[in-house]
C-alpha positions in Angstrom: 169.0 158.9 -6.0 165.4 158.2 -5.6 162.3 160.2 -7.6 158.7 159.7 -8.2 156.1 161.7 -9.8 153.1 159.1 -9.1 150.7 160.4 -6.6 151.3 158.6 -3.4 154.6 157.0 -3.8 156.3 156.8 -0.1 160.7 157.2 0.4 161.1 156.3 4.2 164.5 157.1 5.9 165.5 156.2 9.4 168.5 158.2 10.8 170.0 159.2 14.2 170.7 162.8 15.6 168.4 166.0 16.4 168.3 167.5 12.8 167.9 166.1 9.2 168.4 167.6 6.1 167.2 166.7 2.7 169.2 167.3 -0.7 165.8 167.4 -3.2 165.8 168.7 -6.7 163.9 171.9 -7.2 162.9 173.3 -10.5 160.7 173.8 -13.4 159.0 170.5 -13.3 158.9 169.5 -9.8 155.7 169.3 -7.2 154.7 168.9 -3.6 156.4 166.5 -1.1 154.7 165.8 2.5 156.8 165.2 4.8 156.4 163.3 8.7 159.5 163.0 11.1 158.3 159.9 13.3 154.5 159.9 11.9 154.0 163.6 12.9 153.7 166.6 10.7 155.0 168.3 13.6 157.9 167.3 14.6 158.7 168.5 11.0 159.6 172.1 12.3 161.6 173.4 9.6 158.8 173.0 6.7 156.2 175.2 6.1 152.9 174.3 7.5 149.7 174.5 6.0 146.4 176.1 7.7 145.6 172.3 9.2 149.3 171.6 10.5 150.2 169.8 7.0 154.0 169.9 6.4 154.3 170.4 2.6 157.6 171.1 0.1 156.5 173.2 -3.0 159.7 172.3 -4.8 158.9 174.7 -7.8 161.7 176.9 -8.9 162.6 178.9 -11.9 166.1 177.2 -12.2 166.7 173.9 -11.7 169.1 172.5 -9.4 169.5 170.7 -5.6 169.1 172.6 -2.6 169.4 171.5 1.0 166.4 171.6 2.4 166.0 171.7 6.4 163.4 169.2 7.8 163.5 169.3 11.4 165.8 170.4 14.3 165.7 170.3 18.2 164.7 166.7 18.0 165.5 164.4 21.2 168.6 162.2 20.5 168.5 159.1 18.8 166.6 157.2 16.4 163.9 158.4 14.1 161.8 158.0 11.1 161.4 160.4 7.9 158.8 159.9 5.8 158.3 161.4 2.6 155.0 161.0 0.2 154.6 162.6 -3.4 151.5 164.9 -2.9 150.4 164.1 -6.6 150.1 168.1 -6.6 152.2 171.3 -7.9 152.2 174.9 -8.2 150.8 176.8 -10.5 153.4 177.7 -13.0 155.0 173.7 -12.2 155.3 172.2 -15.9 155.0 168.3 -13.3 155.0 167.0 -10.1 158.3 165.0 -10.0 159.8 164.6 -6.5 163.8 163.6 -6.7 166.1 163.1 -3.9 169.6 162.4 -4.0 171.1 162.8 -0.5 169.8 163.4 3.7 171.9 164.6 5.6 171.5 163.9 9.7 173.3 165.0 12.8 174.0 166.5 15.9 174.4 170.7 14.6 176.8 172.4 16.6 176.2 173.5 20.0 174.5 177.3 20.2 175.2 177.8 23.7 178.6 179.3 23.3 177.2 182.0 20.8 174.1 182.4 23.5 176.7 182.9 26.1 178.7 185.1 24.5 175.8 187.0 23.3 174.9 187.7 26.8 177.8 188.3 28.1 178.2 191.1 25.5 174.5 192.3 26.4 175.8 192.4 29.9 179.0 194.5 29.3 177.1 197.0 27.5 174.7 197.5 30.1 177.2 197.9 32.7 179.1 200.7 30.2 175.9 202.3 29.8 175.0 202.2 32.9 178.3 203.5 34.3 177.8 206.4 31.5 174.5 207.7 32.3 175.5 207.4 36.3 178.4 209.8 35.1 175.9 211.7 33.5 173.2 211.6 36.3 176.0 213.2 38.6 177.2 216.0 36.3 174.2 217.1 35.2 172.0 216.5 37.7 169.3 214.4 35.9 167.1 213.2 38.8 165.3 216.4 39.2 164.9 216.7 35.2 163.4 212.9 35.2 161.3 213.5 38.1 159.7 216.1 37.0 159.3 216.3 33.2 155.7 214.8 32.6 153.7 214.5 29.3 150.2 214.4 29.8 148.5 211.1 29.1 146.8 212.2 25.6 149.6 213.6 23.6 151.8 211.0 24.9 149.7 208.3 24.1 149.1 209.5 20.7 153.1 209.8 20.4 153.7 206.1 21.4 151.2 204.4 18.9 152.7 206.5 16.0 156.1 205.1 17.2 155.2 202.1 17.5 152.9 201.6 14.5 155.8 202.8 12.6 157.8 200.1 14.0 155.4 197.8 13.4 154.7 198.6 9.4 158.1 199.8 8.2 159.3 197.0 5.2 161.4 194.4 6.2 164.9 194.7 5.6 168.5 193.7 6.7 171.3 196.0 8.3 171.8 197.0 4.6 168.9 198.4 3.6 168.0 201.9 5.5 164.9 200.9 6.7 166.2 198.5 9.2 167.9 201.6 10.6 165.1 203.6 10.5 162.9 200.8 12.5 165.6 201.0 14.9 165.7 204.7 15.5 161.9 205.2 15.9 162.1 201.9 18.7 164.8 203.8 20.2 162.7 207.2 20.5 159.7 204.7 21.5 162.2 203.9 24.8 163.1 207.9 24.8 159.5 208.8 25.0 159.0 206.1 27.6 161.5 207.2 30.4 159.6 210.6 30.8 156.1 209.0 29.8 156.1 205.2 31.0 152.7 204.8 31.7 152.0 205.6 27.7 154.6 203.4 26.7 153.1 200.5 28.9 149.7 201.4 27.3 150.7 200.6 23.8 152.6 198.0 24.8 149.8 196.1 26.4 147.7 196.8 23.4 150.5 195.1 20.8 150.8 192.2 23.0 147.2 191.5 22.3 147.9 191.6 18.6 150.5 189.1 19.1 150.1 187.1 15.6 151.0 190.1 13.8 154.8 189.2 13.0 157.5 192.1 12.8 160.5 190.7 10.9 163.3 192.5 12.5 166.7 191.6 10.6 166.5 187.6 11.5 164.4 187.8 14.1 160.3 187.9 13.8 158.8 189.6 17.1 155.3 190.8 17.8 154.3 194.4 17.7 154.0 194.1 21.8 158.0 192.2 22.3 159.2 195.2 20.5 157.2 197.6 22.9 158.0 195.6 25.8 161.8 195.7 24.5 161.3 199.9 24.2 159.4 200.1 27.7 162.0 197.7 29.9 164.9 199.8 28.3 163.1 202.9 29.7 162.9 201.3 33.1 166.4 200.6 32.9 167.2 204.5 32.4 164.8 206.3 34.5 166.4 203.6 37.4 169.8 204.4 36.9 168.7 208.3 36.4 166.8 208.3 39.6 168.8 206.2 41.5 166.4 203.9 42.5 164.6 200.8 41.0 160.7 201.1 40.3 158.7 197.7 40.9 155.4 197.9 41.2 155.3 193.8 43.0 155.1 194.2 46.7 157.0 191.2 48.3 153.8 189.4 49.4 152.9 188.9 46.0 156.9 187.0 44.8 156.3 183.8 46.3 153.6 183.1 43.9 155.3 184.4 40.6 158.4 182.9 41.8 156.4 178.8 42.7 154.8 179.8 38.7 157.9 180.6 37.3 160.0 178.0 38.8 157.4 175.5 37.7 157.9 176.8 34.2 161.4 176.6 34.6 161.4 172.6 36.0 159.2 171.6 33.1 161.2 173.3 30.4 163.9 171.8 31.9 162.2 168.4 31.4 161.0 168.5 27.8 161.8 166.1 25.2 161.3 168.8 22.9 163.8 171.6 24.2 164.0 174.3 21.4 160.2 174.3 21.3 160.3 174.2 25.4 162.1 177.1 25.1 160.8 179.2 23.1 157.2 178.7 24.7 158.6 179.5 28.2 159.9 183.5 26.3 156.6 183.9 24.7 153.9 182.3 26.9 156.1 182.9 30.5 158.9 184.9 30.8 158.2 187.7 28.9 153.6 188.3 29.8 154.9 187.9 33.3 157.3 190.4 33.2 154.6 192.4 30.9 152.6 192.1 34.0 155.4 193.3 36.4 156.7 197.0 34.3 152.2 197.4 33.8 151.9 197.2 37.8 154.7 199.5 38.1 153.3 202.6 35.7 149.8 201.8 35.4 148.5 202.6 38.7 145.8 204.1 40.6 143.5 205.6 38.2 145.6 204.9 35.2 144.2 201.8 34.8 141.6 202.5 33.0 144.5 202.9 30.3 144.9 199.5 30.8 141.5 198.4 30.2 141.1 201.2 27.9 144.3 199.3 25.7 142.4 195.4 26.0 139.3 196.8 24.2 140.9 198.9 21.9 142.8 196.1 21.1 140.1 193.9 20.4 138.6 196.7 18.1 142.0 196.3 16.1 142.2 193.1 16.3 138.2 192.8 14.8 139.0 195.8 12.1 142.4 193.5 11.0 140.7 190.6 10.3 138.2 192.3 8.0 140.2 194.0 6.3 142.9 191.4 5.8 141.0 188.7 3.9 142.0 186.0 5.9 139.0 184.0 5.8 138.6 180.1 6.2 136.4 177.5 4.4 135.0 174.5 5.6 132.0 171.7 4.1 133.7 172.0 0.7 133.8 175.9 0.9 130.3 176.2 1.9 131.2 178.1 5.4 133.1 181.1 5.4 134.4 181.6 8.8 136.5 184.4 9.5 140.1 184.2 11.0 142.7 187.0 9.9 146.0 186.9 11.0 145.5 184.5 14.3 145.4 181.1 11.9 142.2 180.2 13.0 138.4 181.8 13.7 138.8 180.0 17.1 142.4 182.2 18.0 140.9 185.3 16.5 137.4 184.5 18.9 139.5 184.0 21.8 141.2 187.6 21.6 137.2 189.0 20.6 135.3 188.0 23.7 137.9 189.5 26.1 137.7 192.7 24.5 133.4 192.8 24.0 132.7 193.2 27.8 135.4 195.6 28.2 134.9 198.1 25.6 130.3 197.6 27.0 131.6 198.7 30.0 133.6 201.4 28.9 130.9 202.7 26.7 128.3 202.3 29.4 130.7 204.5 31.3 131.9 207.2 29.0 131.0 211.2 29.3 130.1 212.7 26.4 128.4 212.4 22.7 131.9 211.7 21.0 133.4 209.7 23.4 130.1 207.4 23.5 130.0 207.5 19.5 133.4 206.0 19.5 133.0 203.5 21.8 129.9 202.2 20.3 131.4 202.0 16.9 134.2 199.6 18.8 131.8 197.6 20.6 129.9 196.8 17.3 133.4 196.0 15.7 134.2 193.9 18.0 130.8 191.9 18.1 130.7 191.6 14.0 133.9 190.2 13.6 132.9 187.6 16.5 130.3 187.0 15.0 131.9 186.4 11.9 134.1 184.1 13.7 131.6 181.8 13.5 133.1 180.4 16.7 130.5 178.6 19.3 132.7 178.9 21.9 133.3 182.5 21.6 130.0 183.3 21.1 129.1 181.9 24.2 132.2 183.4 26.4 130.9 186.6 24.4 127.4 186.2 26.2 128.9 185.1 29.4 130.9 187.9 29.4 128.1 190.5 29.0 126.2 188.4 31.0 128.6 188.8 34.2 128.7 192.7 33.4 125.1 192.6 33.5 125.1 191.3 37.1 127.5 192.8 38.7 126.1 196.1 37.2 122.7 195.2 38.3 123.9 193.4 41.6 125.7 196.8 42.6 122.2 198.7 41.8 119.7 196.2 43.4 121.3 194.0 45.5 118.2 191.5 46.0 117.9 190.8 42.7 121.7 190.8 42.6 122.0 188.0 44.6 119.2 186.4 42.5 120.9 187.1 39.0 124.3 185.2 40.2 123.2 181.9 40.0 120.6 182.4 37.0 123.9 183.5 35.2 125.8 179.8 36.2 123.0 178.1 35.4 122.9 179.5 31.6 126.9 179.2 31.3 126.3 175.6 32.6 123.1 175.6 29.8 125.2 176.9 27.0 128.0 174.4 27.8 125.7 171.7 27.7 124.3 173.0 24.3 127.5 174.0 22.6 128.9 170.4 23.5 125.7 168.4 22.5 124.6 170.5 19.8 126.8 173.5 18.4 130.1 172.0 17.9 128.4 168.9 16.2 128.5 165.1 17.1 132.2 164.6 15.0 133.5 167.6 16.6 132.2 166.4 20.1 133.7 162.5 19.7 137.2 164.0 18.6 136.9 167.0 21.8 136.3 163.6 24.5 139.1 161.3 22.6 141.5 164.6 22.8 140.7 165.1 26.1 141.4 161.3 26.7 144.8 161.4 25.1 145.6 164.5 27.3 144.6 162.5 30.3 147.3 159.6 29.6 149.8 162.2 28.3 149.4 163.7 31.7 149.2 160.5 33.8 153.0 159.3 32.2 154.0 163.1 33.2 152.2 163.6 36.2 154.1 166.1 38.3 156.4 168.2 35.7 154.1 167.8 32.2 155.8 167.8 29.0 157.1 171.1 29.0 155.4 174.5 27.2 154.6 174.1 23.4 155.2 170.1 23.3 151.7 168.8 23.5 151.9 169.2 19.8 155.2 167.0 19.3 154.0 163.7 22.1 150.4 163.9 21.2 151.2 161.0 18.4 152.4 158.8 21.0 149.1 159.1 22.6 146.9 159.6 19.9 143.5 157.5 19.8 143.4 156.1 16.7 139.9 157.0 15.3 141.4 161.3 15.3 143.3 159.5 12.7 141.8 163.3 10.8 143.2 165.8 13.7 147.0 164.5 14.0 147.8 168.2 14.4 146.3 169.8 17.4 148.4 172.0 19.3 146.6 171.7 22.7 144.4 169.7 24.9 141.7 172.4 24.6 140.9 172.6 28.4 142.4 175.1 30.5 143.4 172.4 33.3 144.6 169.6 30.7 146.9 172.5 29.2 148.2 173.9 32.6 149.2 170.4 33.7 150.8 169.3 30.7 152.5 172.7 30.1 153.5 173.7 33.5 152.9 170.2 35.9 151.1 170.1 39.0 152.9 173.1 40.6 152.2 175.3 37.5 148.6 174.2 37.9 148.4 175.2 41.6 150.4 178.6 41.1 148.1 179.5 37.7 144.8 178.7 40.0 146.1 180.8 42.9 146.9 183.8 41.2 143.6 183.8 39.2 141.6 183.2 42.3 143.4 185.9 44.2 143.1 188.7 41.1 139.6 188.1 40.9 138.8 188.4 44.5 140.6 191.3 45.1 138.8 193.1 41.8 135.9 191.7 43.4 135.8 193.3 46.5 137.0 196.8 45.0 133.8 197.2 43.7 132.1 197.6 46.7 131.6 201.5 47.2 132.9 202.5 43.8 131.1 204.0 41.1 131.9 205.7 38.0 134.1 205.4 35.7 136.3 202.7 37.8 133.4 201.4 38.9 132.4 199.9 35.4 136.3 199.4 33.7 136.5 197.4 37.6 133.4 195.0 36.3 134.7 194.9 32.3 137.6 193.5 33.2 136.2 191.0 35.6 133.5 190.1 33.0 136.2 189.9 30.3 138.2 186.9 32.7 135.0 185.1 32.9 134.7 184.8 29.3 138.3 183.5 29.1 137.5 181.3 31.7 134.3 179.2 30.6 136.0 179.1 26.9 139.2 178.0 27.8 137.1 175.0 29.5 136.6 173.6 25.8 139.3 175.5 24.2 142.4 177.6 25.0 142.8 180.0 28.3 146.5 181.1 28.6 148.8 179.1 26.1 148.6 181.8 23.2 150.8 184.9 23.7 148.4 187.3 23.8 146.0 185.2 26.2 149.0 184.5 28.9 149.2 188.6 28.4 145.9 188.9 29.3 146.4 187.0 32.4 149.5 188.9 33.6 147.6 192.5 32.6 144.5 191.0 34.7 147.3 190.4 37.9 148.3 193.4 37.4 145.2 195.0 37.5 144.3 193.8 40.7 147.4 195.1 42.0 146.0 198.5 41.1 142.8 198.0 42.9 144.4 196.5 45.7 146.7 199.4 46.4 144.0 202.0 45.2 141.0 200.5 46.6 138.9 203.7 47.3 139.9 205.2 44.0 141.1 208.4 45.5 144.7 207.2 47.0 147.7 208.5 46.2 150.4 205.4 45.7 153.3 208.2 45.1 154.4 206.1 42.6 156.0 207.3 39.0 153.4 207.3 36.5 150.6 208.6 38.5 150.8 212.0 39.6 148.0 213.3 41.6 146.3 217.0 41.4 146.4 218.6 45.0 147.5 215.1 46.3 144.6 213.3 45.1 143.6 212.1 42.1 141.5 213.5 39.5 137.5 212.6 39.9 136.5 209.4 39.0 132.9 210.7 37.6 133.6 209.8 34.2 135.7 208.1 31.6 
């Protein structure tokens, strides 16, 4: 039995296995326990983090008595360190601050692939039932002709899906008991219903929950973003309107697998390799598996003209995203509550910035391209959402992808109109990224901030020179960075990347990832690129927003983050995607003949206006 109630007082256990459990007295009169597994807050998985990455017990209860309290799981095998310091801090309604332990418990758990196994197998068996149902079906009653032609125009469908899925998204949480959890289900399974006659809507509002990734959906014991849940609704409809039809829809031409597949299987070698393997995987399903196959059902439905729902979805995103954060009170403080900054649901003004400047060139170009009073009104009022909460952000870096990003829209729009001062305009637009680089570094992010940005980078570098050609795996920067850590960031023990877009690919994916991630964005942009030649209108300018919105990604994930959020590796996968709809529309007035995109007298509508 040990316990302490003196601010600072240290209980250090070493134990072998992958998972430790604590037996600690919770109760009227206890406090706050830190807690590091191997000197990292991190690698403390199970305990609940504070805004800066602190892992912190609040061991106040109403009762008193001992719980088990889970530490950490998914460790590598073998011998570690707990640490445990009394805080010296307590909640509230806490009569003290005592910290009492009387047992730890550490181990192997049990094996979960058998249950994962199982689980698919069952998955499997189902979708062969149903599948062998709705063939039955398909047969009887003849429900190719129905599928093919029932269509819901693009409006009321639209408006269907984001009541669907906003419904999903808001309804309490609750277990199998309660009838909510039932009603959540049914509305997720209309979302699918509405999706196998109306797929390109469903992708829509898909794409846009993707981009409000940190908005958690608890979902019996599982917590998925409002954009895994349409993405869950939309692949179900792809699964139906295939076995109804009789044939698969894939929107990936077979030139373009060899890259997925050299990304993918680079993801899949340096999961494979991870010290940290729950982690791993979890960060190859959010950051991987499922964006890219985002990317794959958007290609499929979103095409030809239809994707100016898809940029249409990024910007209106973004507007959410800005009218969220005000509205939610998530604001942080910094110089002793001097700075208000704000942040929202993303966990930091950074993460929230990141999402913002993406969506600010978009929703300019949209509005610079919209027909009509209303339509302009409304587009305005989202561009100066978007722009107010970046600039609430307080963010240097995304102030400066903001400008860059308006900035490249600028010259492409004025390359396109006068192509002498076009050419002109390019480089005077390099030369003030390079300018505002050399500023932010020198002078916005400060002199502490700057020494901690060239150690980090420093610790990446040896991180990625002991891991040269497979990384560390996705999501476990966090977990080896205190092996590498350079010991004056002794105050940032808790950052979760490298914050440089090649760093992050390399220690993420390896060399192969890097190479595959390069290629694709170098082949997306030139195809968008070239598209623009010759087109005007409404394509014209969602063509240059989404182009403009890339480079903003781009020259802030040089000092920050560019895929290795869930929303931002969606954004990468919607931009591929996008390019595959200029490169198989590139006039703007070919018919693809695929679902999703039916033409009026076997071309599409005008592209005049948005």
């Amino acid at each position: 039995m040990l316990f302490s109630g003196q601010p600072g007082a240290r209980a250090e256990l070493e134990f072998r296995g992958s998972a430790i459990d604590l037996e600690i007295l919770e109760g009227p009169g206890s406090g706050m326990a830190r807690i590091w597994i191997d000197g990292s807050d991190a690698r403390a998985d199970l305990v609940p983090k504070s805004a800066g990455g602190v892992a912190r017990l609040d061991l106040y209860a109403t009762e008193s008595g001992f719980a088990a309290v889970p530490l950490a799981s998914g460790l590598p095998s073998g011998l570690h360190r707990m640490t445990l310091e009394v805080v010296g801090a307590r909640a509230p309604d806490s009569a003290g601050e005592l910290v009492m332990i009387r047992a730890a418990i550490a181990g192997e758990p049990a094996p979960r692939w058998p249950i994962w196994l199982g689980t698919a197998a069952a998955a499997a068996g189902a979708a062969l039932a149903l599948g062998s149902l709705l063939n039955w079906w398909s047969g009887r009653w003849r429900w190719r002709p129905v599928i093919e032609r029932v269509q819901i125009a693009d409006a009321p469908a639209l408006l269907l899906a984001a009541v669907l899925l906003t419904l999903v998204a808001t309804i309490p949480a609750a277990g199998p008991g309660d009838p909510w959890f039932w009603i959540r289900l049914a509305s997720l399974a209309a979302l699918g219903l509405l999706g196998t006659a109306a797929p390109a809507a469903l992708a829509t509002v898909t794409v846009a929950g993707w981009l409000l990734a940190p908005v958690a959906v608890p979902l019996g014991p599982l917590h998925l973003n409002p954009g895994e849940l349409g993405l869950a609704a939309l692949t179900g409809a792809w699964g139906v309107r295939a076995t109804l039809l009789g044939r698969v829809e894939f929107g990936i031409a077979s030139r373009h697998l060899p890259l997925l597949l050299l990304f993918l299987g680079a993801a899949l070698a340096a999961t494979a390799a991870a010290e940290y393997p729950k982690v791993a995987v979890r960060g190859l399903r959010l950051l991987v598996l499922e964006p890219l196959w985002l990317g794959c059902l958007v290609a499929t439905y979103l095409v030809g003209r239809r994707r100016l729902l898809l940029a249409g979805a990024v910007a209106g995103a973004a507007g959410i995203a800005a009218v969220l954060a005000m509205l939610s009170g998530g604001i942080e403080f910094f110089a002793d509550g001097q700075l208000a900054r704000l942040r929202g649901p993303w966990g930091s003004p950074n993460g929230l910035a990141l999402v913002l400047e993406r969506g600010l060139p978009l929703a300019l170009a949209l509005a610079l391209a919209a027909a009509g009073v209303d339509r302009r009104i409304g587009l305005a009022a989202l561009l100066l959402a978007i722009a107010a909460a970046l600039l609430a952000t307080l963010s240097r870096g995304g102030w400066l992808a903001g400008a860059v990003g308006a900035a490249a829209l600028a010259q492409i729009a004025w390359g396109a109109a006068r192509p002498f001062l076009g050419r002109w305009l390019a480089p005077l637009v390099g030369l003030a990224v390079g300018i505002g680089l050399v500023i932010s570094a020198l002078a916005g992010f400060g002199a502490d901030t700057l020494d901690v940005r060239l150690r980090l980078w420093g610790s990446a570098a040896l991180m990625a020179g002991d891991n040269l050609w497979l990384g560390v795996g996705p999501d476990n920067f966090l977990y080896r960075l205190p092996d590498y850590l350079d010991p004056q960031m002794w105050r940032e023990p808790n950052l979760s990347h490298p914050h440089n877009l090649l760093l992050d690919a390399w220690l993420s994916l390896g060399v192969a990832g890097v190479a595959a991630l390069a290629l694709l964005l170098t082949r997306s942009v030139s195809v968008i690129a070239r598209g623009l030649t010759g087109r005007s209108g409404a394509l014209f300018w969602a063509d240059a927003g989404i182009l403009a919105a890339m480079a903003a990604g781009v020259v802030h994930g040089l000092l920050d983050n560019f895929y290795f959020r869930p929303e931002l590796a969606a954004f990468f996968w919607l931009f591929f995607a996008y390019s595959l709809a200029v490169e198989r529309d590139p006039l703007g007035d070919r018919r693809e003949g695929l679902p999703g995109d039916p033409a009026v007298g076997g071309r599409l509508r005008p592209e005049t206006a948005f």
